[in-house]
C-alpha positions in Angstrom: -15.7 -62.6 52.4 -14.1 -62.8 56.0 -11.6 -65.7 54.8 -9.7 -65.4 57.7 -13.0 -66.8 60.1 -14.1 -69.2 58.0 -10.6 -71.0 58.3 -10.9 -70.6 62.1 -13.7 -72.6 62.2 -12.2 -75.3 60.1 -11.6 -78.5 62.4 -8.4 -80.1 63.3 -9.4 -83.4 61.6 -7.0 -86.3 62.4 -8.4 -88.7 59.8 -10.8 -88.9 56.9 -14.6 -90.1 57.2 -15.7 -93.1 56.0 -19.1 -92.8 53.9 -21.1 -93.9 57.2 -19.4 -91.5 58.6 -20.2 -88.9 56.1 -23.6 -89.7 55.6 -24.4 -89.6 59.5 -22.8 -86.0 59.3 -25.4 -85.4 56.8 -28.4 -86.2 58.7 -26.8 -84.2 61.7 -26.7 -81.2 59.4 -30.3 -81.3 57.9 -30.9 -82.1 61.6 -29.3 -78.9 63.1 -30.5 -76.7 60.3 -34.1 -77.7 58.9 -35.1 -74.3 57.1 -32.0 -74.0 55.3 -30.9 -77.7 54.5 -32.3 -79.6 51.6 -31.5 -83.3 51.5 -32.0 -85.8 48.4 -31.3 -88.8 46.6 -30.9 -88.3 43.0 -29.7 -91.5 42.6 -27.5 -95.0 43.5 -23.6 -96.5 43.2 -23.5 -99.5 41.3 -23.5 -101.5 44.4 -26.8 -99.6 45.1 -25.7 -97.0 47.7 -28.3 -94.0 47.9 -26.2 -90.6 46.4 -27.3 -87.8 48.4 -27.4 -84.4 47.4 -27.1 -81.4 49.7 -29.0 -78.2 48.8 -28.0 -74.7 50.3 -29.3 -71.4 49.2 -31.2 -69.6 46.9 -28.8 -67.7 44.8 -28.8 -66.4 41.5 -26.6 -68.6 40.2 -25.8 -72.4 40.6 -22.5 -74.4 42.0 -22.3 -77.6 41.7 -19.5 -79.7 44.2 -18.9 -83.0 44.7 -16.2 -85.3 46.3 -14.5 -88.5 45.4 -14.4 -88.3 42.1 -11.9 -90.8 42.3 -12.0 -92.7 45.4 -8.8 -92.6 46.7 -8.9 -88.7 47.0 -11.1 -87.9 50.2 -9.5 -84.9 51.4 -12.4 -83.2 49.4 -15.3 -85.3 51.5 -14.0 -83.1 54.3 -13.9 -80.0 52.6 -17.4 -80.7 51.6 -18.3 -81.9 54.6 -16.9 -78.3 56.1 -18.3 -76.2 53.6 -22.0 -77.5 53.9 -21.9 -76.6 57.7 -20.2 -73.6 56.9 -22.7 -72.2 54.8 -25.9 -73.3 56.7 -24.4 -71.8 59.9 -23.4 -68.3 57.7 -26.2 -66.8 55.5 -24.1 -63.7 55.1 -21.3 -65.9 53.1 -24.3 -67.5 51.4 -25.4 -64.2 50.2 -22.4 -62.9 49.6 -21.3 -65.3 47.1 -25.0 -65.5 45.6 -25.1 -69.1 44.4 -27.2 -71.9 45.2 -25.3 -74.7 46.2 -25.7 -78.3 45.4 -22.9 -80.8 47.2 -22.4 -84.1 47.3 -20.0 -85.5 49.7 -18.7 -88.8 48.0 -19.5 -89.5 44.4 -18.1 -93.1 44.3 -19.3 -94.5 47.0 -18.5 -98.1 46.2 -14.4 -97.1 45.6 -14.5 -95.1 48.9 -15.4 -98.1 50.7 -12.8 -99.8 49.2 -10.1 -97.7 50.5 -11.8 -97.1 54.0 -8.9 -99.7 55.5 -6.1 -96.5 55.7 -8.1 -93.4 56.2 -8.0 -94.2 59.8 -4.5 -94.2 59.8 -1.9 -94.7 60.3 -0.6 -92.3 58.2 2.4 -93.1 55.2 3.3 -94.7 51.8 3.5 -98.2 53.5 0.1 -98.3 54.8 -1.9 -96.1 52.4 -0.3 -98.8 49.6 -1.7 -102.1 50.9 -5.4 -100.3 51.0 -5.2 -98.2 47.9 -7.8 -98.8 45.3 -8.4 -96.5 42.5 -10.7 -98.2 39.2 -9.7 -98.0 35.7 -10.8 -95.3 33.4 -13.6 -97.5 32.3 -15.1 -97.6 36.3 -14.2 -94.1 36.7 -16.7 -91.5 37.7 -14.8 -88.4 36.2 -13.6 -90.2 33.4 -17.1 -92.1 31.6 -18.4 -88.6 30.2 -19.8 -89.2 26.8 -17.9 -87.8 24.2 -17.0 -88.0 20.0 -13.4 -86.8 18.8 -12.1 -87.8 15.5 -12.4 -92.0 15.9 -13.4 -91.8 19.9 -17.1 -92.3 20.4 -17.6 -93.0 23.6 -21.6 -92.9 25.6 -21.3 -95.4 28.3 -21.4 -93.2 31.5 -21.6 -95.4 35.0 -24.5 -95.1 36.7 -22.7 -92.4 39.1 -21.3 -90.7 36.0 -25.1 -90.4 34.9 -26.4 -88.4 38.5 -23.1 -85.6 37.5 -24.9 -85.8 34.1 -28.4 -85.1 35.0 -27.6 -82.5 37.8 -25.4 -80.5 35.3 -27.9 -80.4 32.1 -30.1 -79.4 34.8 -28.4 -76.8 37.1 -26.0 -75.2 34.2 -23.8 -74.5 36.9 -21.6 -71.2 37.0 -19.4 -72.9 38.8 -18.1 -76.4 39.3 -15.9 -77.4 42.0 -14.2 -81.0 41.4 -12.3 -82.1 44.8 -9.1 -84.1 43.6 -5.9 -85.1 45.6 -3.0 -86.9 44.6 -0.8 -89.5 46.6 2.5 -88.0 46.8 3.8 -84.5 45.1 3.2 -81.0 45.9 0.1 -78.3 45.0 -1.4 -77.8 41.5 -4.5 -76.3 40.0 -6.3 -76.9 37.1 -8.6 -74.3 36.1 -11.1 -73.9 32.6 -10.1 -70.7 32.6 -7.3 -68.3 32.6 -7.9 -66.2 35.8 -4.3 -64.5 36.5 -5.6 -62.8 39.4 -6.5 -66.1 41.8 -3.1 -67.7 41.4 -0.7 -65.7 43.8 -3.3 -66.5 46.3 -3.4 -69.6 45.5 -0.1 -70.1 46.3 -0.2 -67.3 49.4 -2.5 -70.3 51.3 -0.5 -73.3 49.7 2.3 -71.8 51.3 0.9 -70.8 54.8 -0.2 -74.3 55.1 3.4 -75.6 54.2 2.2 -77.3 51.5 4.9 -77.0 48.4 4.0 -76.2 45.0 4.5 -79.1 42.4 6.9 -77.7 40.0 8.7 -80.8 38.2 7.1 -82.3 35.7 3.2 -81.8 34.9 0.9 -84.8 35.8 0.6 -85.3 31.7 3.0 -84.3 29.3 0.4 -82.1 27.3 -0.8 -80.2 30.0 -1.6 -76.6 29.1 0.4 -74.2 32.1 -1.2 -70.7 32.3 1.5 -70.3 35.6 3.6 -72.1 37.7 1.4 -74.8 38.7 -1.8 -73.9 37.1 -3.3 -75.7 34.3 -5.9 -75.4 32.1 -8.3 -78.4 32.3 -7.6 -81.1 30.6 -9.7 -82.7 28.0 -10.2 -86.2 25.9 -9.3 -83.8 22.9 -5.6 -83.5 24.5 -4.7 -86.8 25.2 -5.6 -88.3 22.2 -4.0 -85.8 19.9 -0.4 -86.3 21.9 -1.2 -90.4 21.9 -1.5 -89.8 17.8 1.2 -87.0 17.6 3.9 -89.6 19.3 3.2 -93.2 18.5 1.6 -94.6 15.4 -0.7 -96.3 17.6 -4.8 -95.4 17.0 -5.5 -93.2 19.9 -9.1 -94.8 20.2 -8.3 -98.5 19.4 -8.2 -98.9 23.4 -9.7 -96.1 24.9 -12.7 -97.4 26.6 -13.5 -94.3 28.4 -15.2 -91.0 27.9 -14.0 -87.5 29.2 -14.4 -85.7 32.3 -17.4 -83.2 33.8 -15.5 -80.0 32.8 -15.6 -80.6 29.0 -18.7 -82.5 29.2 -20.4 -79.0 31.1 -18.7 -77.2 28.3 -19.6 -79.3 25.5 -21.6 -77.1 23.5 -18.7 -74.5 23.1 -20.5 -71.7 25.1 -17.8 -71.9 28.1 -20.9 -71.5 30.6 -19.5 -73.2 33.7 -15.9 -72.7 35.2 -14.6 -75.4 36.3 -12.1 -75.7 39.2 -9.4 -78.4 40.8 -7.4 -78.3 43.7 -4.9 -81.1 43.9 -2.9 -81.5 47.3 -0.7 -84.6 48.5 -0.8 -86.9 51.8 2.9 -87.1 51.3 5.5 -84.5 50.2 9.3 -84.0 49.5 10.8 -80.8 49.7 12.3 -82.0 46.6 8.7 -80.9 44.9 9.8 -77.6 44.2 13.3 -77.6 44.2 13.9 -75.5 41.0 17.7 -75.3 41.2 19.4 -77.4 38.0 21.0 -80.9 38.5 23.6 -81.9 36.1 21.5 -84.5 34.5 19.7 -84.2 31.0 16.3 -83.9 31.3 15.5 -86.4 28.0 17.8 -88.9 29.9 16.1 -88.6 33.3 12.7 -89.1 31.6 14.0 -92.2 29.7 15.3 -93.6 32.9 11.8 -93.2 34.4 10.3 -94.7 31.3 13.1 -97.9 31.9 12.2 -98.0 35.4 8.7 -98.3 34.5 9.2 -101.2 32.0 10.8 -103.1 34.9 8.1 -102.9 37.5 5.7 -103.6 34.9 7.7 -106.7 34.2 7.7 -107.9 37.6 4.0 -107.4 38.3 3.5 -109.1 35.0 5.3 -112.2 36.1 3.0 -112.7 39.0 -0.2 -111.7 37.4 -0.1 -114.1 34.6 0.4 -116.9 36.7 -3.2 -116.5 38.2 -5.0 -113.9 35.5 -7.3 -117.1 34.7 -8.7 -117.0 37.9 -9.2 -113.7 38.7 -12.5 -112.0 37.3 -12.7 -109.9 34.7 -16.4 -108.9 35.5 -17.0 -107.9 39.1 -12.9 -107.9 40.7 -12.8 -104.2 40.2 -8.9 -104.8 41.3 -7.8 -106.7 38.2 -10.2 -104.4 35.6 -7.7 -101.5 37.2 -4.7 -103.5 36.8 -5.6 -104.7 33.5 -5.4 -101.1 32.1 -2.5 -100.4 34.3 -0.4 -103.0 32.7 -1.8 -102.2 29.0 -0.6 -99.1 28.7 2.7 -99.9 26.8 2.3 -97.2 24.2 2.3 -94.4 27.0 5.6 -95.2 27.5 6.2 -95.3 24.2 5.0 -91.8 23.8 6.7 -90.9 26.6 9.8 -91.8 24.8 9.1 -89.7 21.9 8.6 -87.0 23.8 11.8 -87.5 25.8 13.2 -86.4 22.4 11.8 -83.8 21.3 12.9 -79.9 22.2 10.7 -79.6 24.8 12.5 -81.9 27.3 16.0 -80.4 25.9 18.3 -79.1 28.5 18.8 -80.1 32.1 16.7 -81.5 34.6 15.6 -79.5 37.7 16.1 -81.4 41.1 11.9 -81.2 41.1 11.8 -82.9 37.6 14.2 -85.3 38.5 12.4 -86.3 41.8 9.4 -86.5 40.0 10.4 -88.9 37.3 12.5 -91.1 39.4 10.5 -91.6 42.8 6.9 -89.9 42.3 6.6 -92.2 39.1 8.1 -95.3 41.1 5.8 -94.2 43.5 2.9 -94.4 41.4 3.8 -97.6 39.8 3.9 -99.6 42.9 0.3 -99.0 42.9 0.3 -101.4 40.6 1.1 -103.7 43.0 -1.4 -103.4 46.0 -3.7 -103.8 42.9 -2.2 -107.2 42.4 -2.1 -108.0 46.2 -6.3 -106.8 46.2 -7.3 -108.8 43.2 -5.8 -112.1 44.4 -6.8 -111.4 47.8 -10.2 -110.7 46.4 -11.0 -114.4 44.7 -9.1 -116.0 47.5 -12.0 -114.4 50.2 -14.6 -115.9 47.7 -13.0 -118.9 46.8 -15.7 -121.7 47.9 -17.9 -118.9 45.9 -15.8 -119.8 42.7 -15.3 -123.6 43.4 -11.6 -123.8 43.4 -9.6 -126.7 43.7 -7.0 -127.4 45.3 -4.3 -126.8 42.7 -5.7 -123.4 41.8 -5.7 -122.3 45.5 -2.0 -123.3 45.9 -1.7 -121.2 42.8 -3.3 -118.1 44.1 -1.3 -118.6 47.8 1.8 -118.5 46.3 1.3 -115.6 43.8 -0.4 -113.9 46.6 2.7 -114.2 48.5 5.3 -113.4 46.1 2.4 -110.0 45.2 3.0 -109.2 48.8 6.7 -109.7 48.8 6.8 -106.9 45.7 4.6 -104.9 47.7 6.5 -104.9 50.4 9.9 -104.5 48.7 9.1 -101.7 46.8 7.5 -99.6 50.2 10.4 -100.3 51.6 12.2 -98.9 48.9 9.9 -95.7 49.0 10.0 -95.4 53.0 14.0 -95.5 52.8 14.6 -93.0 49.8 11.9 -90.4 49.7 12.3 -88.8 52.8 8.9 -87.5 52.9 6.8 -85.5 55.5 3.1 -86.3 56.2 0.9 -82.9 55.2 -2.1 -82.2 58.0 -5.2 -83.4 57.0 -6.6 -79.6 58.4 -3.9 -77.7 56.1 -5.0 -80.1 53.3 -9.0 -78.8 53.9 -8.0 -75.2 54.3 -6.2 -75.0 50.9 -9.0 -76.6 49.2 -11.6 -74.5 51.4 -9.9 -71.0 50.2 -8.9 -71.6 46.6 -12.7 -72.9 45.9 -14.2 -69.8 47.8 -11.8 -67.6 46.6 -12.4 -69.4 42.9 -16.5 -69.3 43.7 -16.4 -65.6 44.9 -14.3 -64.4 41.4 -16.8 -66.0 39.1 -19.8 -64.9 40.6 -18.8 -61.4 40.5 -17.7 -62.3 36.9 -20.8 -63.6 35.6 
């Protein structure tokens, strides 16, 4: 596999396409490439957007690809969109690899939309905050797998959830190739699999792109490592055991969610299909992998996080229940997201017990500390462009929902004072994280390599 070429080829792209966008690149494809592009709709979004599904190939084994799992993540539409052309225009890589293909460019469709307003640019934490939108668990096409654990019985898949469903009882796929991202942080892997022998070129790419490695603290505190920055893939299994393990809270009294493709694929214990994950940030610190020891106690930098936290929460809280009456619960897909957001009290409580125990003993790296003091702040001020979104939501609808005067005034003013958080807290980001802005090509190439490099190793391994 001539690596090297392929990432020649790989555009410069200055922003990400929008699902127009993607879908007219679609019908270009098929277009340019009749006899070896297949395209299909195997099914709709809940807003009833057609899902298309791009064929390639006629290997002897299946992969199965698809962007967006969560819509705020659309580096992978581009790597998608990339790798389709790719492989049309190379039938040598196609039959090197010896898989038939099956993409699909933007899974939720509807939450892609919804975050169209800053893939244009311009590019940072200020402006990719006031057009975030990512749904709760509940709305989440990764996250409605069915699955039964102990209490959690869970078989309400969205309609988008149910296409994934249908294409992997029917493909069996080898391999699986879930394109994630995250907001802010450095490079990490999660992988179904331990394959030793991918990771140092893994991080060969990561680090010719200039992309750092995220080496503070794990995206969940019961992530499996099999090396730096490699994790196994995580399952509904995992979370609820630590939930149980560190609160004496039910882990299924409130989880209204399922599990994710991976252990849905696997389900039957057979480990059939390898799944992969390639998470890369927009935004970076070189702070990410800053290994060297601070003079601060782990435990205590954690429970500060955990404080800090509580406080935001509180804040957002203040606002929110000033208007939660008027905001749907049914169709503003802003408030069902901040609704979970703001109910998660007994992660932090478990996050706290876990501050204690021996594994966070001993001091803090300056990657951990970063992490749990800005990433997580980071994170949490989500929280409020979801505030800002829901109210701005019923207030673009609000001859739809018959206000009155009175309960417009009300929504104005916690509008406002949303907006005022919002914009207090990117300032506080923009001033304090000294962050660089990773290339939306270096972004694509890391994701292109470690999934051919990942496909290539399990075909020849299966």
């Amino acid at each position: 596999m001539d690596l090297a070429n392929i990432v020649k080829r790989i555009p410069d792209y200055s922003c990400f396409l929008t699902v127009d966008e993607l879908d007219s690149s679609t019908a270009q494809l098929a277009k340019d490439f009749p006899d070896r592009v297949e395209v299909s709709c195997v099914g709709h979004s809940r807003q009833g957007s057609p899902i298309q599904l791009i064929k390639i190939g006629h290997g002897s084994k299946n992969a199965l690809v698809f962007a967006c799992p969560h819509p705020n993540e659309p580096i992978g539409s581009l790597t998608v969109d990339f790798l389709t052309r790719e492989l049309a225009s190379n039938p040598q890589l196609e039959k090197e690899l010896d898989y038939t293909w099956y993409f699909i460019k933007c899974i939720d469709i509807d939450g892609s939309r919804m975050n169209e307003g800053w893939f244009k640019g311009p590019f940072g934490i200020t402006n990719y905050m006031h057009h975030y939108f990512r749904p709760a668990f509940r709305d989440q096409v990764e996250w409605t797998f069915p699955v039964t654990y102990k209490k959690l019985h869970f078989n309400s898949p969205i309609p988008e959830t149910e296409v994934l469903m249908e294409l992997i009882d029917t493909l069996h796929p080898e391999f699986m190739f879930s394109l994630h991202n995250l907001g802010f942080g450095g490079a990490y892997w999660y992988i179904s699999k331990d394959i030793p022998e991918l990771y140092p070129k893994f991080y060969d790419i990561t680090k010719q792109m200039g992309v750092p490695r995220k080496l503070g603290e794990a995206e969940t505190p019961y992530a499996v490592s099999f090396a730096p920055a490699v994790f196994q893939m995580m399952k509904a299994k995992d979370s609820y055991d630590y939930t149980e393990r560190f609160t004496n809270q039910d882990p299924a009294a409130k989880r209204d969610y399922g599990t994710s493709s991976d252990e849905y694929a696997n389900r039957d214990g057979k480990d059939r299909t390898t799944t992969f994950v390639c998470e890369l940030p927009y935004f970076y610190s070189d702070k990410i992998d800053d290994t060297s020891y601070t003079d601060r106690d782990r435990s205590d930098v954690i429970l500060e996080s955990c404080d800090m936290k509580e406080k935001l929460d509180a804040q957002t809280r203040q606002v929110y229940d000033a208007v939660i009456s008027l905001l749907s619960p049914e169709d503003n897909y802003f408030r069902r997201a901040l609704d979970e957001k703001l109910g998660g009290a007994e992660s932090i409580q478990a996050q706290r017990a876990w501050a204690k125990s021996p594994q966070c003993a001993g001091k803090a790296t300056q990657a951990q500390m970063f992490d749990n003091l800005y990433v997580m702040r980071y994170f949490r001020c989500t929280n409020l462009c979801l505030l800002t979104r829901a109210i701005a939501f019923e207030l673009d609808r609000a001859a739809q929902r018959h206000f009155d005067s009175a309960q417009m005034d009300a929504l104005k003013k916690a509008h406002a004072d949303a907006e005022a958080l919002l914009d207090s807290e990117c300032a506080y980001l923009e001033e304090n994280m000294n962050y660089q802005i990773t290339p939306i090509r270096n972004l694509v190439t890391v994701q292109v390599v470690c999934g051919l490099l990942t496909a290539e190793y399990v075909s020849s391994h299966s």
